[in-house]
C-alpha positions, 0 to 999 in steps of 0.5 A: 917560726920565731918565738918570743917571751911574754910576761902576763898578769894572772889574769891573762894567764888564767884566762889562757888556761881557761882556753886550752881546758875549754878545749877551744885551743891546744895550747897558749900560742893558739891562744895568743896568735888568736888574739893577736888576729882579733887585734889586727882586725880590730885595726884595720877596722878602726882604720877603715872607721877613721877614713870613712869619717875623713871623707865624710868630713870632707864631702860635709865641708865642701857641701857647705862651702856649696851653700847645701847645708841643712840647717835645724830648727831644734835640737830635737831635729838634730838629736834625731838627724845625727842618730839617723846618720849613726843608723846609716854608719852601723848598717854600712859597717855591718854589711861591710863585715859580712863581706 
């Protein structure tokens, strides 16, 4: 398995410390390969979360270009449409991480 050298702050170091006396993890490398899971994870999601916005960009723009936009009397109406449509995003991604 191949090693490296890492230089932390103090505060990384105590919290790694932290994590082996807690008894969560046997060592420093747990520690950091669990972090470095977290990361990628995080990753792939954003990535997923970028891509989710492209193509609803792009289905937005063309329905538009096909005269179905919807159109707002009030900020209110809008304040309150994109709050649903944020609904529907965090619901999504919910159900896309429970499976």
């Amino acid at each position: 398995m191949p090693t490296r050298n890492v230089h932390l702050t103090e505060h990384l170091d105590q919290f790694i410390s932290a994590g082996i006396s807690s008894g969560s993890y046997s060592n420093a490398s747990e520690v950091v390969r669990e972090g470095l899971r977290l990361l990628e994870r995080r990753e792939r999601e954003d990535q997923a979360r970028v891509e989710w916005l492209r193509t609803a960009a792009t289905d937005a723009f063309d329905s538009i270009d096909r005269g179905e936009g919807t159109t707002f009397d009030s900020m209110e109406e809008l304040d309150a449409y994109v709050r649903g449509v944020g609904a529907e995003v965090f619901a999504d991604e919910a159900v896309r991480r429970r499976a």
